[in-house]
C-alpha positions as CSV (number, residue, x, y, z in Angstrom):
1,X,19.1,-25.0,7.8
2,X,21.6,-22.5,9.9
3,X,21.3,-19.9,7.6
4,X,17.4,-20.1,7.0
5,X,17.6,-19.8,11.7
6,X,20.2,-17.2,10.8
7,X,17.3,-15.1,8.6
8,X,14.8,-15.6,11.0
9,X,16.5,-14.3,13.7
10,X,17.4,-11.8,12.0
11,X,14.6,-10.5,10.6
12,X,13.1,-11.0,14.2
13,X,15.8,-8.6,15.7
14,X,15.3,-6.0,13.1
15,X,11.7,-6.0,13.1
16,X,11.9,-5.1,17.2
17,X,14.6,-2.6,16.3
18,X,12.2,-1.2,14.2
19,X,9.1,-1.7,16.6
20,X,11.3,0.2,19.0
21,X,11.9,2.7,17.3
22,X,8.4,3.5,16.8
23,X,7.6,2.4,20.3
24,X,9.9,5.5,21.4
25,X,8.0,7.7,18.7
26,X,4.5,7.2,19.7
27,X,5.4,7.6,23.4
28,X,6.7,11.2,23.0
29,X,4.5,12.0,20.6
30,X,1.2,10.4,20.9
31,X,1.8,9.5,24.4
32,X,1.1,5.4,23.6
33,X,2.7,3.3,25.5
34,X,2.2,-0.2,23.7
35,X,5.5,-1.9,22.7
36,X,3.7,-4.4,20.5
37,X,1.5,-2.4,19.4
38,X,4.3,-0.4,17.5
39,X,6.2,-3.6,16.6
40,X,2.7,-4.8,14.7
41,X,2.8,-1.1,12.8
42,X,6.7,-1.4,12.0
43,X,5.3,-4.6,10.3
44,X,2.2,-3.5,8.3
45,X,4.2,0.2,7.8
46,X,7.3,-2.2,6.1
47,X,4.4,-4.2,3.9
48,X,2.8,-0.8,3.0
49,X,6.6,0.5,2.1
50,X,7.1,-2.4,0.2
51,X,3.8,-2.6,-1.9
52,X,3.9,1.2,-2.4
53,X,7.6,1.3,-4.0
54,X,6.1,-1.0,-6.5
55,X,4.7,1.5,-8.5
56,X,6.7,3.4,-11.0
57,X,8.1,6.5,-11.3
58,X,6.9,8.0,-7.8
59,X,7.4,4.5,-6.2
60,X,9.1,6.1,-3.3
61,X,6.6,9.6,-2.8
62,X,4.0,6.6,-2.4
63,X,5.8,4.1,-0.3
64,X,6.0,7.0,2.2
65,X,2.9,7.9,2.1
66,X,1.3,4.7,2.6
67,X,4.1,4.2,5.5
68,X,2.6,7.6,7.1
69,X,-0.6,6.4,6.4
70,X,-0.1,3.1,8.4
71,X,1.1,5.5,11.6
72,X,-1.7,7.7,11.3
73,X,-4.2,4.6,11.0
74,X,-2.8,3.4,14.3
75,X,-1.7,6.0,16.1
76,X,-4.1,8.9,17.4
77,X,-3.7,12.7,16.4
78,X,-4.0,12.6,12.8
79,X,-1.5,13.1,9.5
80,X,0.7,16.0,11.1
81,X,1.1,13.1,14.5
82,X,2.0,10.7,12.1
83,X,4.3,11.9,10.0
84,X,5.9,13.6,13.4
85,X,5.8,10.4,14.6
86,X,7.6,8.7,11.7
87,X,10.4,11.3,11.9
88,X,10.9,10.4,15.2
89,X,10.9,7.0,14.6
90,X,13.4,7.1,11.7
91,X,15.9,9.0,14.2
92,X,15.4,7.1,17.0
93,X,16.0,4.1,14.9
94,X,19.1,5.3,13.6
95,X,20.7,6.3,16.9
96,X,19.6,2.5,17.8
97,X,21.4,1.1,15.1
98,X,24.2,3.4,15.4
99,X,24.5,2.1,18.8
100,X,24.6,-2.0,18.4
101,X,26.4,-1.8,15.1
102,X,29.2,0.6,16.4
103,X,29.6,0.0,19.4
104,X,28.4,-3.7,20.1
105,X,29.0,-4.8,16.8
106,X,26.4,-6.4,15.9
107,X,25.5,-5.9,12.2
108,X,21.4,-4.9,12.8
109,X,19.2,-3.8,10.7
110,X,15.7,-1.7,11.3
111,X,12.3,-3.5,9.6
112,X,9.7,-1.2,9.4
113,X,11.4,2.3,9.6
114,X,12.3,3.3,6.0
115,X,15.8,4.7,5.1
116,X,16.9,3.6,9.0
């Protein structure tokens, strides 16, 4: 039972980590400022990621597409916005991580951002 709470909570703290990275995104470059909102898209973006990696041979080429696809579907501004917005959000995401795992020690992950 403590490990099935310790998953859960787990995969609740990296799916904010990733909504807040793509919170930070959408607010410098789409100027949305909706923190669940972009925790909803790191969610559907890791389901597209996941679904798209499925297919063989260019598994990954689609995944990111479909994850681009899922920030351009909510996000105003079009494709160029949205894969801006994902860069943004995979940096952002990595200096968050950087942050509690080095410094706080905290062993977090990123749902939603790939490659974070």
């Amino acid at each position: 039972m403590v490990s099935v709470i310790g998953s859960v909570v787990s995969f609740v703290v990296a799916l904010l980590v990733g909504g807040l990275a793509i919170y930070v995104a959408a607010r410098v470059v789409a100027d949305v400022d909706d923190y669940s909102h972009a925790v909803v898209t790191a969610l559907v973006g890791a389901i597209a990621w996941a679904l798209g990696s499925l297919v063989p041979l260019f598994g990954v080429l689609v995944a990111l597409l479909a994850w681009i696809w899922v920030i351009n579907w909510r996000y105003p501004g079009g494709w160029t916005n949205a894969a801006i917005i994902g860069f943004v959000a995979w940096v952002a995401a990595t200096l968050i991580i950087y942050l509690l795992n080095v410094v706080f020690d905290l062993g977090v992950e990123a749902f939603g951002v790939p490659g974070a």
